[in-house]
VEXDREN-2710 file (C-alpha; in Angstrom, 1 decimal):
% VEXDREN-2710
k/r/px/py/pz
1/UNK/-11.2/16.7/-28.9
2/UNK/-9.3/13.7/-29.7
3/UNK/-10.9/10.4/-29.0
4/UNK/-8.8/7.5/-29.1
5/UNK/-9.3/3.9/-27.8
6/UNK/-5.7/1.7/-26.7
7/UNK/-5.3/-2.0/-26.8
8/UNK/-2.5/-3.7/-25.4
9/UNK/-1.0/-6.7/-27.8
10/UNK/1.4/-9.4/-26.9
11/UNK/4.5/-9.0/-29.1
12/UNK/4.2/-12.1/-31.0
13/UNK/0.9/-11.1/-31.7
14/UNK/2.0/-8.3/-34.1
15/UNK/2.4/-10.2/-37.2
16/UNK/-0.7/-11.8/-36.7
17/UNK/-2.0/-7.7/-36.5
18/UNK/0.2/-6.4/-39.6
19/UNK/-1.8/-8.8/-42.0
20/UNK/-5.5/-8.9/-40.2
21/UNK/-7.6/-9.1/-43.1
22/UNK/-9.5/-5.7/-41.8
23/UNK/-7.0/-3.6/-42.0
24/UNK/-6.3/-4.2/-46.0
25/UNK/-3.1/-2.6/-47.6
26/UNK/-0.2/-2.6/-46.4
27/UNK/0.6/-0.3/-43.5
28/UNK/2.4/3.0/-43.7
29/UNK/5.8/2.9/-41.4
30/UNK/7.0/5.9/-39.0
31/UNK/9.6/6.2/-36.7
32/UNK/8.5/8.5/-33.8
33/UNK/10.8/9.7/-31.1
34/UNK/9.1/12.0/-28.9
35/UNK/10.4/13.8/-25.6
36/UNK/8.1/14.8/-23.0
37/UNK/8.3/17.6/-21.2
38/UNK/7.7/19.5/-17.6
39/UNK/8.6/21.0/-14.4
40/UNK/10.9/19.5/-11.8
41/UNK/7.8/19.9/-10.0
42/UNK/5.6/18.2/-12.3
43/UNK/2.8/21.7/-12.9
44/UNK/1.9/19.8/-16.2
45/UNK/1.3/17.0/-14.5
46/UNK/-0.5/18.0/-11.7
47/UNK/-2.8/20.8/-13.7
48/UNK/-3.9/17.3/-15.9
49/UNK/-2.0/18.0/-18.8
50/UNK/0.8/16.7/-21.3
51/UNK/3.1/18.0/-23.6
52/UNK/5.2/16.7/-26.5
53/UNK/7.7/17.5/-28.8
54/UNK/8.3/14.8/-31.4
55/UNK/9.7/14.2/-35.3
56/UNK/7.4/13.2/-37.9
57/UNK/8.7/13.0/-41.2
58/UNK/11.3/15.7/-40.1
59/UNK/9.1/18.1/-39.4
60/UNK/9.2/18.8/-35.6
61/UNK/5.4/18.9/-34.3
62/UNK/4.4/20.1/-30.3
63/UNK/1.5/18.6/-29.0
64/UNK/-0.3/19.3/-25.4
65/UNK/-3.4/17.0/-24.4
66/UNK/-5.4/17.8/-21.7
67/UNK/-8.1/16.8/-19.7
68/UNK/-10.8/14.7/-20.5
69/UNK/-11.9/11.3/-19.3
70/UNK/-11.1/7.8/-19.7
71/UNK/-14.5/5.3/-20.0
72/UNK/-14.2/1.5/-20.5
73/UNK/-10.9/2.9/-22.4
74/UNK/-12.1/5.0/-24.3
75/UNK/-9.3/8.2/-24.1
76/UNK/-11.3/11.6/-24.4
77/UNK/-8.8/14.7/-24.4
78/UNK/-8.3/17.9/-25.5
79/UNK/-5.5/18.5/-27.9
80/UNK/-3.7/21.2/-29.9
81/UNK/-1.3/20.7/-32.0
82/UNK/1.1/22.4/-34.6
83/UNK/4.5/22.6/-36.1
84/UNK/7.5/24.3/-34.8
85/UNK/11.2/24.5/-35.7
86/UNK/13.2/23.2/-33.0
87/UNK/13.3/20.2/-30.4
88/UNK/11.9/22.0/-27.6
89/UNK/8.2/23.5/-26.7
90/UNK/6.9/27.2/-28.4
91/UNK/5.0/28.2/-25.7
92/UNK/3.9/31.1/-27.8
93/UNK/2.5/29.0/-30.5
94/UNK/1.0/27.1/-28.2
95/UNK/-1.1/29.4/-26.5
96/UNK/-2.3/30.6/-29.7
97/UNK/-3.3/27.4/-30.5
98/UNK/-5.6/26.9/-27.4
99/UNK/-7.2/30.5/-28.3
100/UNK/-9.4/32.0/-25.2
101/UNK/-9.7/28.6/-23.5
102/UNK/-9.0/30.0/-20.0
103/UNK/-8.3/27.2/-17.9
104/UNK/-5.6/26.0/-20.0
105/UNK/-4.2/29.2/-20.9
106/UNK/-3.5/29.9/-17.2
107/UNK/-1.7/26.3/-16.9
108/UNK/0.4/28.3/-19.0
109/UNK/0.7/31.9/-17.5
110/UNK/2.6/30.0/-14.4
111/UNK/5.8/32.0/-13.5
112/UNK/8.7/31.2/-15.3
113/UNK/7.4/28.7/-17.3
114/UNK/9.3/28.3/-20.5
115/UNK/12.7/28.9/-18.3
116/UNK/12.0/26.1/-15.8
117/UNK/10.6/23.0/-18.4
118/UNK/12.8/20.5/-19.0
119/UNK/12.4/16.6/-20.9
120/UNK/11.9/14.3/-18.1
121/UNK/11.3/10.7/-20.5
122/UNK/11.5/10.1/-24.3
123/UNK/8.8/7.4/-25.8
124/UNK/10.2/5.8/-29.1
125/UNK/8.3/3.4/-31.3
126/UNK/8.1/2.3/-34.5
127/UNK/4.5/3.2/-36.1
128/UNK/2.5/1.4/-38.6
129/UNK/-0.5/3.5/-39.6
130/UNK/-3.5/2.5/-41.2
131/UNK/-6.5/4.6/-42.3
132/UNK/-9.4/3.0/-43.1
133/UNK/-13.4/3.1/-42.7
134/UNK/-15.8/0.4/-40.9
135/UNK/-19.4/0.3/-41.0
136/UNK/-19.2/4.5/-41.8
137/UNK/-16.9/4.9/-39.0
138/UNK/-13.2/6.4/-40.6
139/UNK/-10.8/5.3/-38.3
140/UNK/-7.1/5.8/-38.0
141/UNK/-5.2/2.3/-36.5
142/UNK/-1.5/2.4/-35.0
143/UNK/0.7/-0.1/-34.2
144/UNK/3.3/1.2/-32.1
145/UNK/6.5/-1.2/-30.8
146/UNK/8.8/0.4/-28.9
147/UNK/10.0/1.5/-25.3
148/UNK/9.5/4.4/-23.1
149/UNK/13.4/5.7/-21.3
150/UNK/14.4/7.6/-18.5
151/UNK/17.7/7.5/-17.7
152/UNK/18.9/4.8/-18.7
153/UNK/15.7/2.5/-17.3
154/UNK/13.1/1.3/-20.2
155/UNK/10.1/-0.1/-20.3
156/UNK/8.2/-1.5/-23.3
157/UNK/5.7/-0.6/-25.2
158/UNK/3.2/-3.0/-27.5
159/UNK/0.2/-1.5/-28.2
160/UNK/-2.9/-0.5/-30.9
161/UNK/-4.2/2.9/-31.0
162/UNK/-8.1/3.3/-33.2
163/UNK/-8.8/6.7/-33.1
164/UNK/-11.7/8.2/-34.2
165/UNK/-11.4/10.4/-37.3
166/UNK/-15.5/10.7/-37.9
167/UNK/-18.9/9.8/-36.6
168/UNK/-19.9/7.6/-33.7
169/UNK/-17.1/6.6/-30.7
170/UNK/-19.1/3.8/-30.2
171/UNK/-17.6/2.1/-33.0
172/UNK/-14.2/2.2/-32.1
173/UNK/-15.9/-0.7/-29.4
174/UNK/-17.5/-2.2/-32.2
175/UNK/-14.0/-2.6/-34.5
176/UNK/-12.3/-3.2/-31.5
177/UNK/-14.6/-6.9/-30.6
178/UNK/-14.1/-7.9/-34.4
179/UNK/-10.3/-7.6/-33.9
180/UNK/-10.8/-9.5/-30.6
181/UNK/-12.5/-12.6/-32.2
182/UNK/-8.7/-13.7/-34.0
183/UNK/-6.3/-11.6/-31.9
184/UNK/-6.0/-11.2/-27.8
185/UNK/-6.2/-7.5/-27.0
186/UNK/-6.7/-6.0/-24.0
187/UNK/-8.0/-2.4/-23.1
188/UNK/-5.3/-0.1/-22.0
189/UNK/-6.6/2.6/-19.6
190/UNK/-3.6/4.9/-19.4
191/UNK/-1.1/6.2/-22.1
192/UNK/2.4/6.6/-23.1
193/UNK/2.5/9.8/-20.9
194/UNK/1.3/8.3/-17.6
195/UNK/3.6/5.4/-18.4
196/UNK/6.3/7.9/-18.8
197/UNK/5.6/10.0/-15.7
198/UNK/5.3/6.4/-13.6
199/UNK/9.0/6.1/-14.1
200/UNK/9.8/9.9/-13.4
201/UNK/7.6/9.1/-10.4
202/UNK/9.0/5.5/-9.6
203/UNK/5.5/4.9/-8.4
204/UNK/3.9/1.4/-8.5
205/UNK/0.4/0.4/-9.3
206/UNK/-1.3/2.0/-6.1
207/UNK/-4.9/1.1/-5.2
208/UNK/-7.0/2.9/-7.2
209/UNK/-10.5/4.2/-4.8
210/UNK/-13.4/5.2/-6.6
211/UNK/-13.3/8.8/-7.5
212/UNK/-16.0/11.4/-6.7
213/UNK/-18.9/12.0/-9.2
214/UNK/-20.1/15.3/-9.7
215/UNK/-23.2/15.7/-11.5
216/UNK/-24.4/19.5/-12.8
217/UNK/-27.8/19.9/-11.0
218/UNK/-29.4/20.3/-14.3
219/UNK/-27.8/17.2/-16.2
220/UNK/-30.1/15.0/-18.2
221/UNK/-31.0/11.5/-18.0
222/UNK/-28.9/10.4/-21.3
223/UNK/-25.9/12.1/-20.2
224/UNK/-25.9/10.8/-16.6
225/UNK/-25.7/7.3/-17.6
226/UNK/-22.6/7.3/-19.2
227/UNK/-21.0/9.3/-16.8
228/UNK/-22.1/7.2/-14.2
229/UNK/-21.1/3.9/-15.6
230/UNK/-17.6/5.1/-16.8
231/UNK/-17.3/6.3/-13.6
232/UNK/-17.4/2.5/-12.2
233/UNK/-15.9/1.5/-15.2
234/UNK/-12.8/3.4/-14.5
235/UNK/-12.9/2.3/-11.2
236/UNK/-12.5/-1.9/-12.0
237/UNK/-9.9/-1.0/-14.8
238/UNK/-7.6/1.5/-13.1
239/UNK/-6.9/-1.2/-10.8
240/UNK/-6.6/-3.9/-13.7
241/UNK/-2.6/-3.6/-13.8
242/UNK/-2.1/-4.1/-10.4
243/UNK/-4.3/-7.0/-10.0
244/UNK/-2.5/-9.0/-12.5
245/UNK/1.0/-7.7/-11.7
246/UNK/0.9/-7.2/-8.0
247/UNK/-0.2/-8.7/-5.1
248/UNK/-1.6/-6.1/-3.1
249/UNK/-5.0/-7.2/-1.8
250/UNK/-6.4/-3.4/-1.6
251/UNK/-6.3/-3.1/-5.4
252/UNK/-8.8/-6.4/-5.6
253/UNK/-10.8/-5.4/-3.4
254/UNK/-11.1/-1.9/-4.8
255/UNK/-11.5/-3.9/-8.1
256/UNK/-14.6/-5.9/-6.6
257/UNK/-16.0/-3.0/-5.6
258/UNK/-16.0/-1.4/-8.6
259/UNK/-17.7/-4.3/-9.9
260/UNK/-20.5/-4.1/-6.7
261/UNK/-21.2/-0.3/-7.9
262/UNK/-21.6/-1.6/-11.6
263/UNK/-24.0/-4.0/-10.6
264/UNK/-25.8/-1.5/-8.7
265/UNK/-25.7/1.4/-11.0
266/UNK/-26.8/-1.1/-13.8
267/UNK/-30.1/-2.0/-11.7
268/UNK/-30.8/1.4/-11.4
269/UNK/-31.0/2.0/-14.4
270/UNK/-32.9/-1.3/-15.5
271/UNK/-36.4/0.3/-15.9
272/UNK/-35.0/2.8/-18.5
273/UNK/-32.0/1.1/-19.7
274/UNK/-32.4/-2.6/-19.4
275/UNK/-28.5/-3.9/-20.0
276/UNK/-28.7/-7.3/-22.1
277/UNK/-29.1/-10.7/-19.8
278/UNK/-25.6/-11.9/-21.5
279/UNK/-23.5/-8.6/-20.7
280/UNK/-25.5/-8.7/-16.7
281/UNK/-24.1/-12.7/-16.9
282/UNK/-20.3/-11.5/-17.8
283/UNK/-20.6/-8.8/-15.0
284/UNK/-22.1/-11.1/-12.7
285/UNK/-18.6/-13.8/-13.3
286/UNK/-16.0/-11.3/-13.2
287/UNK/-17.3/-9.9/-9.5
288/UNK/-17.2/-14.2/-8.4
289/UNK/-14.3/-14.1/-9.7
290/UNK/-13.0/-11.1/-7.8
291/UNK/-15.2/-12.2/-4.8
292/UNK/-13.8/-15.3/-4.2
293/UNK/-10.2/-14.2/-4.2
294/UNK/-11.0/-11.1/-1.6
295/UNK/-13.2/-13.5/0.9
296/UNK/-9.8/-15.7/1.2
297/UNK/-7.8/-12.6/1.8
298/UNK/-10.3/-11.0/4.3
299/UNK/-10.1/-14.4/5.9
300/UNK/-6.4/-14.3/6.1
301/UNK/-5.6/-10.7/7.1
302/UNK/-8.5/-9.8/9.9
303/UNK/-10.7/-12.3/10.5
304/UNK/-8.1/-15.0/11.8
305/UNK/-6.5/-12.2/13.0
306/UNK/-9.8/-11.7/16.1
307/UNK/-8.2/-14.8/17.8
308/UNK/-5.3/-15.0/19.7
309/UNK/-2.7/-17.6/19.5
310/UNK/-0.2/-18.9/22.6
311/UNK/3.5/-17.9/22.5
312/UNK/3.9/-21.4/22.3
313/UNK/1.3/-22.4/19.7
314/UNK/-0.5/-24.4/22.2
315/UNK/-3.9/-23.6/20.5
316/UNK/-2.5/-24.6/17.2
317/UNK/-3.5/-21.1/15.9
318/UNK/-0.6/-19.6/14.3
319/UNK/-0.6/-23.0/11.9
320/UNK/-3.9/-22.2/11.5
321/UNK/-3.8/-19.0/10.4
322/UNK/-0.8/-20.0/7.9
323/UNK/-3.5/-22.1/6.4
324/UNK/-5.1/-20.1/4.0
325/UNK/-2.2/-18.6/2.8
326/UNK/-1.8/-20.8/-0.5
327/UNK/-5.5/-21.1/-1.0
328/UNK/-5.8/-17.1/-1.1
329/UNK/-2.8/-16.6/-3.8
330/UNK/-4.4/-19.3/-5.9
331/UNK/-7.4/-17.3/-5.6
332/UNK/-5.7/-14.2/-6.4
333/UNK/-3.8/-15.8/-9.5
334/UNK/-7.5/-17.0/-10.5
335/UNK/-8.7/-13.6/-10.6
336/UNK/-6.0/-11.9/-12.4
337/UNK/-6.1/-14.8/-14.9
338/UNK/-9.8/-13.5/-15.2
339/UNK/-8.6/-10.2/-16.1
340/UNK/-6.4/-11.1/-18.7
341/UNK/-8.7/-13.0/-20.5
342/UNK/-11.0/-12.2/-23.8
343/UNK/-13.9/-12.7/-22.1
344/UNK/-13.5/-9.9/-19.8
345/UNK/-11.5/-7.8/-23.0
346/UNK/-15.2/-8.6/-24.8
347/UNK/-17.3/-7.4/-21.4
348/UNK/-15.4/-3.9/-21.2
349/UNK/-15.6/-3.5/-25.0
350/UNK/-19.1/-4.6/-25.3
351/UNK/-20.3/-2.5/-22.6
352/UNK/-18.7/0.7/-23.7
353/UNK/-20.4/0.3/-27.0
354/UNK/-24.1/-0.9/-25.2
355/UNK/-23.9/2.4/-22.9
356/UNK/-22.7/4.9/-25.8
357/UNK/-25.7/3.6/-27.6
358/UNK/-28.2/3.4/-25.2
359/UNK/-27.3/6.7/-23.5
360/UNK/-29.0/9.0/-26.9
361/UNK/-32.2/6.9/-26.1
362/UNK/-33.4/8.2/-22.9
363/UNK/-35.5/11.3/-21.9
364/UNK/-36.3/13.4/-18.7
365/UNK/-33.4/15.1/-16.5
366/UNK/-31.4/13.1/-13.8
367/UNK/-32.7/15.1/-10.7
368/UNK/-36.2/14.1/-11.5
369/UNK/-34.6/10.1/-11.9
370/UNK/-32.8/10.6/-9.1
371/UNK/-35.5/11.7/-7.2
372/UNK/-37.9/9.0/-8.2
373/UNK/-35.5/6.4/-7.9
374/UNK/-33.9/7.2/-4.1
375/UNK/-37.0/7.2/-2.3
376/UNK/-38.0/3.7/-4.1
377/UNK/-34.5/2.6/-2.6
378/UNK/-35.3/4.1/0.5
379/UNK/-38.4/2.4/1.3
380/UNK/-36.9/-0.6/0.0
381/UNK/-34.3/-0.2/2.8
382/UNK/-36.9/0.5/5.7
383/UNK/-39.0/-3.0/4.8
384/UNK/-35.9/-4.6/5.0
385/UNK/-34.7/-3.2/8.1
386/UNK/-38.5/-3.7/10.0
387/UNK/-37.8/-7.9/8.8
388/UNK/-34.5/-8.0/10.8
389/UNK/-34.7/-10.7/13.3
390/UNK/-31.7/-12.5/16.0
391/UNK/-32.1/-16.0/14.1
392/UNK/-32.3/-14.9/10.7
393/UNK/-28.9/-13.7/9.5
394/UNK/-30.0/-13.9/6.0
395/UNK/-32.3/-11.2/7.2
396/UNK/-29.8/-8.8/8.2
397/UNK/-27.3/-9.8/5.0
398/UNK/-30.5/-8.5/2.8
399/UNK/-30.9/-5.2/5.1
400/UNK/-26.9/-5.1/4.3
401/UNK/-27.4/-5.0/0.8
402/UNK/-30.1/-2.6/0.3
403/UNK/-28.2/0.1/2.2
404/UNK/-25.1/-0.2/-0.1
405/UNK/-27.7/0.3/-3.3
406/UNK/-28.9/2.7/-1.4
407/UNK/-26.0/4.7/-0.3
408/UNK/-23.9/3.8/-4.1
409/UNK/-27.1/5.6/-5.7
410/UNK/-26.8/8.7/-3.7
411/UNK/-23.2/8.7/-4.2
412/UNK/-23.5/9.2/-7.7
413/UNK/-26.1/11.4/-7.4
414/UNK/-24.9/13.4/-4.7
415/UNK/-24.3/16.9/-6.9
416/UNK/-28.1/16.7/-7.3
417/UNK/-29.1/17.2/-3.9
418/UNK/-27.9/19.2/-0.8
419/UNK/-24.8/19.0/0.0
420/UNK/-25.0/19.0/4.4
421/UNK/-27.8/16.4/4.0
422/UNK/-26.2/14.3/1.8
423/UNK/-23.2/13.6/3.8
424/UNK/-25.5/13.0/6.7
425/UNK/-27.5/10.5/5.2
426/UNK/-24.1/9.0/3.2
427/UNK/-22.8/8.9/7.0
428/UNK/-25.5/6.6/8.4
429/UNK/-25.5/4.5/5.6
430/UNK/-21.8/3.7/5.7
431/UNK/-22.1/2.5/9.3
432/UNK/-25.1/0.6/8.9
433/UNK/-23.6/-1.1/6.3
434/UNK/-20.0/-1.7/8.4
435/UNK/-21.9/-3.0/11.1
436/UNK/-23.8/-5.4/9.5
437/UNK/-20.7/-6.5/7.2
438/UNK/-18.5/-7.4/10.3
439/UNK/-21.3/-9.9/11.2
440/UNK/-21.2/-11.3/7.2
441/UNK/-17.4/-11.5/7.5
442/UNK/-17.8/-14.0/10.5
443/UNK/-20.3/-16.0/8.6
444/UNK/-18.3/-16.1/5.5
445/UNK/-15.0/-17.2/7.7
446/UNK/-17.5/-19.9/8.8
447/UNK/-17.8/-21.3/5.5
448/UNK/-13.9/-21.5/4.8
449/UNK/-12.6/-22.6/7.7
450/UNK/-14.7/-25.7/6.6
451/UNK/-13.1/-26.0/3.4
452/UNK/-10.3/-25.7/5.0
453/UNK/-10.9/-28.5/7.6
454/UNK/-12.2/-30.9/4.7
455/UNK/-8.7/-29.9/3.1
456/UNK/-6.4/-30.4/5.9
457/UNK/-7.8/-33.3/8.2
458/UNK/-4.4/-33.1/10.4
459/UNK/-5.4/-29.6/11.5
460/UNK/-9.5/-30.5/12.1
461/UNK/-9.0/-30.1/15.7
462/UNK/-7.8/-26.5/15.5
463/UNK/-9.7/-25.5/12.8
464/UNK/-12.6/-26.3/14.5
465/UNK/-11.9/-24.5/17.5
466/UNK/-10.9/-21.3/15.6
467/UNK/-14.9/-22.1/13.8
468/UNK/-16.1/-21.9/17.0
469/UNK/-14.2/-19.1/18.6
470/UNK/-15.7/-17.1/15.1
471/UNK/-19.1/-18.7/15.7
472/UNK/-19.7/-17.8/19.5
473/UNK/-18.1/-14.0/18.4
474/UNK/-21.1/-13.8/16.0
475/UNK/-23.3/-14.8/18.6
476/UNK/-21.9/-12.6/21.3
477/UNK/-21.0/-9.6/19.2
478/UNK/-23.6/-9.2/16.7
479/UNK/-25.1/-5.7/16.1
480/UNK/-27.5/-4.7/17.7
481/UNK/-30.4/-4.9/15.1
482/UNK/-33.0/-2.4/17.1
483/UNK/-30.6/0.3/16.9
484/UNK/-30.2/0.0/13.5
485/UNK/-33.9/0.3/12.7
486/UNK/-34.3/3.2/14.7
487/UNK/-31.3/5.0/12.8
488/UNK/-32.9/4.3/9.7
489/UNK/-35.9/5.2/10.3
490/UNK/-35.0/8.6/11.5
491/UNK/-33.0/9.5/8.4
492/UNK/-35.0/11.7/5.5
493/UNK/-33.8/11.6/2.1
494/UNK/-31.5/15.0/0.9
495/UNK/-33.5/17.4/-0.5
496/UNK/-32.6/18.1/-4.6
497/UNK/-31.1/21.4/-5.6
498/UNK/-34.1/22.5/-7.4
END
């Protein structure tokens, strides 16, 4: 298993890099060309897997990865690797290389295999390798400038590689801050290959959703917490790229609430796992951050959108809604300014290396956590749902909240329990929590279109009326709190596997 953890580094940051006082003597150089190969159909690809043919000191060395994980950028793969004497894959060597691991082996036994691969993109960089060890950690660091081609189109590459060599992951994090406190990396969270097959693909950043957890039923507590937090981990830093480089308000959104489920996942673990008050203080800027940019965009792209404007913008609403339209890219360049800054570098890094090392700590199984810790979030739900009242929206926002901590804990814990119940209980949550969240969006559109007044005092007049319009819409429309009660009160928590 190869375990490797990527930075991303500004060009003119490299020289700063080539002499960094913790990497000592001078760095060995390489020249690496390496084609990659696959389908016209992409069965590599889609089966998760990668493979290489490249020169290295003219010796001609195949190499498939496979599978694994990404968490808080760590890269977790499988990998084989061996010499062979031409430029193009030996599938032969290479199934004796993976041995009797079945799964892989049949990504191999596909018809017609060998006769239909072919080298979609070639990466070419210049390496300089250094091997050294920190704090009993041996670790291999790469420098590798360069660019990735495809017919004829490029795109560069600038980037660190520290891969582990021996002992403890977690202090790939822990070398990775110390280079952070003189040089501005950033955590890369794909590779060369997915960069690669992005061009074969001429795919974009796409929002990137939160992907299914699934839990063994008889997992323990110190392995659950890391796969629970690099699952929201991966969810905030897939969408990292596209936040900064795009402008596609899905992929903030899906950002912030990857940040919601960290929060969420890191108070239910508090009484076991109690993250340090300064990393909980960096979480807790980075989702205001994210927050402030999505509550312009909701603002601009539904909730202006509930009131009609007049053909001849005699209601002054279609300047209205143009209003927010400069406020809500500022936002947005705010938040992607957040992301490419060392203070969120430093959150992702430190937290990898705080979960890795807490994780070993705990006892007892994750069923029996899970167990434990849903029905306290249950009950919690039900008190907050019997203090729901007409005047107290801050009443229903708190009902609001519980449900999504709720409904994120069960989500990660779904494999535990039954499936049919689950998804019936997941169900009610969801549209518990989309009910009361239409009535927070009105209240939150509230609030703006006040900044917005105190902003443009030649639009008051219409601003004011669309306030209203929102106002007497919450007051008219808002859900219907009994019901609610009564749904929650009839649901009864999934049933574990065991």
């Amino acid at each position: 298993m190869e375990v490797e953890l990527k930075l991303l580094l500004a060009p003119e940051h490299n020289e700063q890099l080539l002499h960094h006082p913790l990497l000592g003597a001078p760095a060995r150089v390489q020249q690496l060309a390496a084609r990659y190969f696959d389908t016209p159909d992409l069965h590599l690809l889609r089966h998760g897997a990668g493979l290489r043919v490249r020169k290295v000191d003219g010796v001609w060395i195949q190499t498939m990865k496979a599978g694994g994980s990404v968490q808080s950028g760590l890269h977790s793969r499988n990998e084989w690797e061996g010499p062979v004497d031409r430029a193009w894959p030996r599938l032969g060597k290479l199934r004796k290389l993976i041995g009797d691991d079945a799964q892989w082996l049949s990504v191999l036994d596909t018809p017609n295999l060998k006769d239909r691969l072919e080298p979609l993109f070639l990466v070419d960089v210049q390496r300089h390798l250094w091997e050294l060890e920190s704090e009993g950690n041996r670790i291999e660091v790469a420098l590798d400038v360069g660019h990735i081609e495809r017919k004829g189109q490029q795109v560069p590459v600038n980037e660190i590689e520290l891969e582990l060599k021996d002992d403890d992951p977690a202090g790939l994090y822990t070398f990775a801050l110390q280079l952070l406190e003189d040089i501005p990396v950033r955590i890369s969270n794909i590779n060369k290959a997915q960069r690669g097959y992005m061009l074969v693909r001429e795919t974009g950043y796409a929002p990137f959703c939160a992907q299914p957890l699934a839990l063994d039923a008889d997992i323990s507590l110190r392995e659950a917490l890391p796969a629970v937090l690099g699952n929201c981990l991966e969810h905030i830093q897939r969408n990292e790229t596209a936040v900064v480089d795009g402008n596609d308000p899905e992929t903030l959104h899906q950002m912030r609430v990857g940040v919601r489920r960290l929060r969420s996942a890191l108070k239910l673990f508090d009484a076991v796992a109690p993250c340090p008050p300064e990393l909980l203080e960096d979480v807790r800027w980075l989702g205001e951050q994210l927050g402030a940019a999505r509550d312009w965009d909701v603002l601009l792209a539904s909730t202006l959108s509930r009131i009609g404007t007049q053909p001849d913008g005699g209601n002054g609403m279609m300047a209205v809604q143009a209003l927010p339209l400069d406020t809500a890219q500022a936002k947005r360049r705010e938040a992607a300014q957040a992301v490419l800054s060392p203070r969120y570098t430093k959150l992702m890094l430190t937290m990898g290396a705080w979960m890795l090392q807490t994780a070993p700590l705990l006892d007892g199984t994750a069923a029996d956590f899970s167990r434990q810790t849903l029905q306290q979030l249950h009950k919690s739900l039900l008190k907050r749902a019997r203090r729901m009242r007409e005047d107290d929206p801050a009443s229903a926002h708190h009902t609001r909240i519980a449900a999504k901590r709720d409904r994120y804990a069960l989500e990660f814990f779904h494999g535990l329990h039954r499936a049919r119940s689950v998804r019936a209980y997941l169900k009610t949550l969801a549209e518990v929590q989309e009910e009361l969240g239409q009535h927070n969006d009105l209240a939150v559109a509230g609030h703006l279109l006040q900044t917005l007044a105190e902003r443009h005092p030649e639009s008051a007049g219409a601003i004011q009326f669309a306030r209203g319009y929102l106002m007497a819409q919450q007051a008219t429309q808002s859900a219907d709190l009994d019901d609610i009660r009564d749904r929650l009160r009839a649901l009864r928590l999934p049933p574990s596997k065991h």
